[in-house]
C-alpha positions in Angstrom: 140.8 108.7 52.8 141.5 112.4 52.4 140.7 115.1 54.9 138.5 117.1 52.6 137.3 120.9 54.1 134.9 123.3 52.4 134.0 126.9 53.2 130.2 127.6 52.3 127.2 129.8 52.8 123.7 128.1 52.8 122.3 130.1 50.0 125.1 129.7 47.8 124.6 127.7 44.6 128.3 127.2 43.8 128.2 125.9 47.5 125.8 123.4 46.4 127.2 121.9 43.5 130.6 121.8 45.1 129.1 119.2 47.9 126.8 117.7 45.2 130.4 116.5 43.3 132.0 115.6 46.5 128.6 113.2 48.2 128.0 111.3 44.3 132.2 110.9 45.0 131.2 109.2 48.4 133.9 111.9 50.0 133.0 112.4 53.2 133.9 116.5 53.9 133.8 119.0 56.9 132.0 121.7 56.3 132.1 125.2 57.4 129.2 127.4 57.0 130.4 131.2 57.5 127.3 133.2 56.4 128.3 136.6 57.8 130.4 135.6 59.8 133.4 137.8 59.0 135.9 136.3 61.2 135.3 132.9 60.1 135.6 134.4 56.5 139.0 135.9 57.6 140.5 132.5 58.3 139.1 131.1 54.9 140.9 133.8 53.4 144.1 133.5 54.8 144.1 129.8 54.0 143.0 130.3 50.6 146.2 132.9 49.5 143.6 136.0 49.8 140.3 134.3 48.3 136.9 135.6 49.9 134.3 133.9 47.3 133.0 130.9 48.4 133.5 127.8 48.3 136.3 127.4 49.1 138.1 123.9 49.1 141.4 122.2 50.7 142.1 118.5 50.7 144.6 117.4 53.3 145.1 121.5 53.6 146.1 122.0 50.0 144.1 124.7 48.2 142.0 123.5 45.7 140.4 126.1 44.8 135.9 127.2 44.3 133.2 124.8 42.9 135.0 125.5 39.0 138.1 124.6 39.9 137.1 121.8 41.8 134.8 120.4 38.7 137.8 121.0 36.5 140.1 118.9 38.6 137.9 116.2 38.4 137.4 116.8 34.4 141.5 116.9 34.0 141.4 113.7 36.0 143.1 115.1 38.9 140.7 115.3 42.0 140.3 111.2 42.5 144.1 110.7 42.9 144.0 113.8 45.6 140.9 112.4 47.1 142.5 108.9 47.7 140.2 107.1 45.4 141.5 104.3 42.6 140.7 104.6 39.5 
């Protein structure tokens, strides 16, 4: 199974729909909630080639991207391959 991260705030509703695609997926995912916390953010940022919006998510450390790239991955077919899951 892939090592699946996400970068959220609480209050965020991309945040939420993001995690929503990932738990129907049964993808289990550490989360990292960085509601003002700017160093935190600072990290996610430098992971994520300069990104500061959130979510932001990395399977097994590759950028995927915020909660529309992530459903357009799936759309494309792309995100079940990545998250080790057969067809």
């Amino acid at each position: 199974m892939a090592n699946v991260e996400i970068y959220t705030w609480s209050a965020c509703p991309f945040c939420v729909r993001a995690k929503a695609l990932l738990t129907r997926k049964g993808v289990a995912f550490q989360e990292y909630v960085i509601d003002g916390d700017e160093a935190a953010r600072a990290v996610m940022a430098q992971r994520a080639n300069g990104r500061r919006s959130v979510p932001q998510i990395f399977i097994d450390d590759q950028h995927i991207g915020g909660c529309d790239d992530l459903h357009a991955l799936d759309r494309q077919g792309g995100l079940d391959p990545l998250l080790g899951l057969s067809a």
